[in-house]
Structure formats: C-alpha cells, structure tokens
DOVO-183956 format. One record per atom (N, C-alpha, C, O): residue in three letters; x, y, z. Coordinates in steps of 0.05 Angstrom, whole numbers, padded with zeros to 5 digits, always signed. Atoms other than C-alpha are relative to their C-alpha. Layout:
BEGIN
ALAXYZ ...
// end
This chain:
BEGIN
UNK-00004-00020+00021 UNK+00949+01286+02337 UNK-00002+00028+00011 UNK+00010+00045-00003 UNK+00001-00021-00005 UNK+00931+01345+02379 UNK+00019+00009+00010 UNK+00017+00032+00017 UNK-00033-00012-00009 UNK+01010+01354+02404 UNK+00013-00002-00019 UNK+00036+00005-00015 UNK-00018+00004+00018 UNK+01034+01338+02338 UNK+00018+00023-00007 UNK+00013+00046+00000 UNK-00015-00029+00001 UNK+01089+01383+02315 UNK+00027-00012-00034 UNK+00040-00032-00041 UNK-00015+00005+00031 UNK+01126+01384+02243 UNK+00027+00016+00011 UNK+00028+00035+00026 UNK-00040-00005-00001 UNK+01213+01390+02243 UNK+00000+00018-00014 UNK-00011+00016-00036 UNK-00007-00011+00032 UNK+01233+01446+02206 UNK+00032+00000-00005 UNK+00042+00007+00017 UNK-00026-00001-00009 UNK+01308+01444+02196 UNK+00013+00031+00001 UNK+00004+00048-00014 UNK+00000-00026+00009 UNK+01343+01505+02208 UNK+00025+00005-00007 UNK+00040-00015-00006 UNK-00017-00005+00009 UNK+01400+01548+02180 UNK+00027-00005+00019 UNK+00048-00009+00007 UNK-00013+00012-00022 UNK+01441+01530+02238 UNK+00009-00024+00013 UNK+00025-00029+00031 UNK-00007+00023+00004 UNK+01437+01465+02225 UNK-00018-00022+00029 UNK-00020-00047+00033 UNK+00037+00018-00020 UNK+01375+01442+02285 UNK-00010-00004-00013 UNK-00006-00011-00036 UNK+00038-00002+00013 UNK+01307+01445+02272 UNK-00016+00015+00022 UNK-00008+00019+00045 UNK+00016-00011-00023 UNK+01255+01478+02310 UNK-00020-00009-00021 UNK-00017-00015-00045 UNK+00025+00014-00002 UNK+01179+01455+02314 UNK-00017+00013-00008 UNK-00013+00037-00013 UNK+00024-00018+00012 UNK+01118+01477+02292 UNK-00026-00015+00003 UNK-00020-00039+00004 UNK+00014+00017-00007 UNK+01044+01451+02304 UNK-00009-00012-00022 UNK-00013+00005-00040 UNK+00021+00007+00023 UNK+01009+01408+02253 UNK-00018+00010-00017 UNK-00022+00008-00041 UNK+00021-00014+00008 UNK+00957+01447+02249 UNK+00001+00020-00018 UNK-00017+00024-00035 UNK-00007-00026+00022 UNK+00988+01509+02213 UNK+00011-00017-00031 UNK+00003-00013-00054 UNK-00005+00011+00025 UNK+01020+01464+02166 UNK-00029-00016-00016 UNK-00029-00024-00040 UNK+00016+00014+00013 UNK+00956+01432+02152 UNK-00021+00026-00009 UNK-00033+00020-00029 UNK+00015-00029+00014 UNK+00915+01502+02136 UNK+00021+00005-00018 UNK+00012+00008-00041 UNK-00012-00017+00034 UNK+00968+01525+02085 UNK+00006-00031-00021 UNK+00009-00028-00046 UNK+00005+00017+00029 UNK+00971+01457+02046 UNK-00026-00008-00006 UNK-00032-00014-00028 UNK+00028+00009+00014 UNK+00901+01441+02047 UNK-00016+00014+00008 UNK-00036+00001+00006 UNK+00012-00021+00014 UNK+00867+01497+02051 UNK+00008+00028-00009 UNK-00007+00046-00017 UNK-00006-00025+00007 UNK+00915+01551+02038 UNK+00005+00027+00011 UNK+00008+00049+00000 UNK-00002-00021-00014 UNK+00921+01591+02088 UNK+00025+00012+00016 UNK+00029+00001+00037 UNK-00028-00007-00004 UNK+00987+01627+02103 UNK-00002+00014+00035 UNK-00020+00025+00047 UNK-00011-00003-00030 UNK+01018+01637+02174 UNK+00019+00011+00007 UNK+00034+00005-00011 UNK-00022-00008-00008 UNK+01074+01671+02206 UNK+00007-00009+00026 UNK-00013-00018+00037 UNK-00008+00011-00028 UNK+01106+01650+02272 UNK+00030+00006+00003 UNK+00048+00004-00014 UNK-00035+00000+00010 UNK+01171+01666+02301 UNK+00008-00026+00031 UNK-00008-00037+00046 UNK-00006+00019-00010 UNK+01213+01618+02343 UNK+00027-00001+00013 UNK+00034+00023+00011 UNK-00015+00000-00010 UNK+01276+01602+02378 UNK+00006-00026-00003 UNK-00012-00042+00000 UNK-00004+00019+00001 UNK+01322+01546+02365 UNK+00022-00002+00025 UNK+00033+00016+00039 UNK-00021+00004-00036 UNK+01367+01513+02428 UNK+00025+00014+00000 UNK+00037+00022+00021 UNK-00029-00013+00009 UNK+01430+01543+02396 UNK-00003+00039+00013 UNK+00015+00053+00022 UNK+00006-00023-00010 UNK+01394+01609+02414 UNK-00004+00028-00023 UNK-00007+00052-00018 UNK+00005-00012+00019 UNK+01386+01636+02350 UNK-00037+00004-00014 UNK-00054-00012-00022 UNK+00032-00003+00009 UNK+01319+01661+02330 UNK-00009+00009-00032 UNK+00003+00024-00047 UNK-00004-00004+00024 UNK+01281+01654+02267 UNK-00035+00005-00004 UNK-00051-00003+00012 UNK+00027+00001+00007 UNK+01213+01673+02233 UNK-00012-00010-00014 UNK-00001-00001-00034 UNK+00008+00027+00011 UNK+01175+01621+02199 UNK-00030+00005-00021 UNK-00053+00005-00011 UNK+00032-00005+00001 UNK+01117+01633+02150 UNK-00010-00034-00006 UNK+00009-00048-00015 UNK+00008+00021+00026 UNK+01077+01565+02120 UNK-00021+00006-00014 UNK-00043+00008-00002 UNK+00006+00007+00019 UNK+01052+01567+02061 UNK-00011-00027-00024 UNK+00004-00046-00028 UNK+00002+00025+00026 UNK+01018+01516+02000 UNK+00025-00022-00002 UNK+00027-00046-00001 UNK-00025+00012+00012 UNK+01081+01500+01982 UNK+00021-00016+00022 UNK+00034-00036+00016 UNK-00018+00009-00033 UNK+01118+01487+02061 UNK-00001+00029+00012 UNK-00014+00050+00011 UNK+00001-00016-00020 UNK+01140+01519+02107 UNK+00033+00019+00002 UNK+00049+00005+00015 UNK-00020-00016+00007 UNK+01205+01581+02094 UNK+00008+00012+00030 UNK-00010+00013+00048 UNK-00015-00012-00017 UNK+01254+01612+02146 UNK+00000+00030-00014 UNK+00016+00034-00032 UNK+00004-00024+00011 UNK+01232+01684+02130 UNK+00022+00017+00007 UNK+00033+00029-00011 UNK-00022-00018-00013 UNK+01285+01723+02182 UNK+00008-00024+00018 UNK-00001-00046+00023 UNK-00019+00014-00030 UNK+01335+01704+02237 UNK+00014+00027+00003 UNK+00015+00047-00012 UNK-00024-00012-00015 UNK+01383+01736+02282 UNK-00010-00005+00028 UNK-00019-00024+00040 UNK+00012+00006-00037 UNK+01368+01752+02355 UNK-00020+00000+00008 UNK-00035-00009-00009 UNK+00033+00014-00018 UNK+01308+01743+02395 UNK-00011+00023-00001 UNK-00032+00021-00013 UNK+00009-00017+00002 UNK+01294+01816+02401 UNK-00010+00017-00026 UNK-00027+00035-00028 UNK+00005-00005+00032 UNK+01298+01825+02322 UNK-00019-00012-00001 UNK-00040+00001+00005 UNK+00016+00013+00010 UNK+01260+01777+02303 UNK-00028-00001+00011 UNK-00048-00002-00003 UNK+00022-00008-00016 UNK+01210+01786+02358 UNK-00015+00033-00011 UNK-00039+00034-00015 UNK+00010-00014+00009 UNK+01200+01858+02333 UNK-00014+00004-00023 UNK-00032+00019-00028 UNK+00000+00002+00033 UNK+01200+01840+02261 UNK-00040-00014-00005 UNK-00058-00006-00021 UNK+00024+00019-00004 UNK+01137+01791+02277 UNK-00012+00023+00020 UNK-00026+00038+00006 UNK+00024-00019-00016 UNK+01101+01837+02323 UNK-00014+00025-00020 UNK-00035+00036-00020 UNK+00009-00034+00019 UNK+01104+01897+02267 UNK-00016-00011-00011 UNK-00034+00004-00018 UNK+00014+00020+00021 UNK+01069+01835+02225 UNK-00032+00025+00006 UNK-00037+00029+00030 UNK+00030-00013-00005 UNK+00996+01881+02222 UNK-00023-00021-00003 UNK-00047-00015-00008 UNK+00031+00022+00003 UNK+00950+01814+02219 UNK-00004-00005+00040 UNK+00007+00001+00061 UNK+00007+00011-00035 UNK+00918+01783+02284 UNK+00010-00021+00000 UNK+00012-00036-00020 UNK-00014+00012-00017 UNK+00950+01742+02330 UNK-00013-00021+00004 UNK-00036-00014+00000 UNK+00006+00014-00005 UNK+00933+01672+02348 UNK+00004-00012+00022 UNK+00016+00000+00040 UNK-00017+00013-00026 UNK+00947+01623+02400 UNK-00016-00029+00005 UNK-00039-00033+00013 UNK+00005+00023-00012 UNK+00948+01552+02408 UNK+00009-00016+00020 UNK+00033-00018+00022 UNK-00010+00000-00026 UNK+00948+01519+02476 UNK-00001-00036-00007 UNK-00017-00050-00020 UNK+00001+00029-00007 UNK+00965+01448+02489 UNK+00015-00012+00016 UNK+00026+00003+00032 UNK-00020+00003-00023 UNK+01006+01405+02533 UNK+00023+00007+00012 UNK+00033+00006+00035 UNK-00028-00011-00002 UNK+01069+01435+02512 UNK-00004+00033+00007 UNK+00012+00049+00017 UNK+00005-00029-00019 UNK+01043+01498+02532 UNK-00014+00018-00030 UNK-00024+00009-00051 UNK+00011-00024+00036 UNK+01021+01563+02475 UNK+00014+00008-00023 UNK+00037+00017-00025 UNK-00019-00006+00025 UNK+01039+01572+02411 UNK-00013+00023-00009 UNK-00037+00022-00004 UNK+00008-00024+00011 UNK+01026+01647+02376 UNK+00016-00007-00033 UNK+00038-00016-00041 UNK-00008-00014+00028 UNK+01023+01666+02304 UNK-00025+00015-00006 UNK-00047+00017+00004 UNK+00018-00023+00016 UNK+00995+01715+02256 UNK-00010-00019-00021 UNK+00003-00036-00033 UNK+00019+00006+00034 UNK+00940+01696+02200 UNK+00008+00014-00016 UNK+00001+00037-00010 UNK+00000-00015+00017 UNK+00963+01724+02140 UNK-00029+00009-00018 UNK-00045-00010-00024 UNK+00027+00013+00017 UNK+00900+01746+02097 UNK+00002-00010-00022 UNK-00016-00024-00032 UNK-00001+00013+00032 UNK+00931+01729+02032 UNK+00037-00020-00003 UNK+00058-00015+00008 UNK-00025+00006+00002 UNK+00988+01687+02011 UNK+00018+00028-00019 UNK+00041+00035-00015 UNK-00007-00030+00021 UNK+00999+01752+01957 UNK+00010+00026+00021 UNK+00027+00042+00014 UNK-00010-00009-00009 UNK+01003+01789+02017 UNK+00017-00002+00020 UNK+00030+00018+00026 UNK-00030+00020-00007 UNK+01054+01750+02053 UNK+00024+00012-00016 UNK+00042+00028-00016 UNK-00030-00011+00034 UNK+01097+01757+01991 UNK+00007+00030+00003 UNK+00028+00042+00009 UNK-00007-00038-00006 UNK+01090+01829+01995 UNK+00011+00006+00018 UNK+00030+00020+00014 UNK-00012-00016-00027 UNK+01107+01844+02062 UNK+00018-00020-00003 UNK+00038-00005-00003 UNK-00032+00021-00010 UNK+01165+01785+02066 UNK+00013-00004-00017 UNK+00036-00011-00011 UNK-00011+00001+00015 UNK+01181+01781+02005 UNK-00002-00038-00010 UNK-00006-00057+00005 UNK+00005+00034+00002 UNK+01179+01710+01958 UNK+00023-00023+00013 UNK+00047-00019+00020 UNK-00028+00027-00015 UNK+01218+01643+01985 UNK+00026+00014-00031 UNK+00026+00018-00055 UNK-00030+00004+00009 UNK+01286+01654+01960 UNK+00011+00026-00007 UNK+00035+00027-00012 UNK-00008-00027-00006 UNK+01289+01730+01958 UNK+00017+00004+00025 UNK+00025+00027+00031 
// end
C-alpha cells in the first residue's frame, strides 16, 4: 500500500497518478491538496483532492502550470517512495481552495 497510486483520467483522454495517501486525507479526513503533474502526451495539469475526489484544476504547458502551483502560498510537501518524490501543497481549508481555484466546474 505504501506505492499505491489512484488513476485520474485526464482531459486528454490518459490518466495520470496520484498517491493514495492524498486521496485518503481529503475523503476521510478532509483535508484538501494541490499537486501538479504531467501526463505522457506532455500536457500538464493541476490536480486538487478534495471530500468529494479528486478535480483537474488547470492544464496547458509545464511551465504554466508549474508557475500556477508554485504561486499556490501554502507549504509544500513531499513524498518519497520507490517511484521516486512526489510534491504538493496542503491547502488549509477546503473554503480556501475554492477561493483561490475556484469551485469544481467553474
């Protein structure tokens, strides 16, 4: 379970990955995440999860999306495992999520 990794599908018609673990803080206990990502196609996207799942917040290119997520003002994380490190931001609130990203389907 500690390499596990949840599908997300993406607008592009892949998926890119994500660890367990984030998805398991925002459904059972709530705690919202940001992360951005790269799918093989080469399209990059930013990912929050949430209670509810897990939303494709932004895309475009690697340098967008990378800035977009760096401006994020929460702290940074980082999980290491076989597949190597994963980074994201803690949101402190899901309310403030919303705010700065706006709600799923905006």
């Amino acid at each position: 379970m500690q390499n596990a990794r949840v599908e997300l599908p993406t607008p592009c018609g892949h998926v890119v990955y994500f660890p367990v673990f984030l998805a398991k803080k925002a459904t059972e206990e709530g705690v919202s995440h940001v992360f951005h990502t790269i799918c093989t196609c080469g399209k990059a996207y930013m990912v929050s999860t949430e209670p509810e799942g897990a939303y494709i917040r932004g895309r475009g290119e690697m340098r967008a999306v990378t800035d977009a997520y760096e401006a994020l003002p929460w702290e940074e994380y980082q999980l290491q495992d076989q597949r190597g490190s994963f980074f994201f931001k803690k949101a402190p609130s899901l309310a403030t999520l919303r705010k700065l990203l706006g709600s799923v389907g905006s």
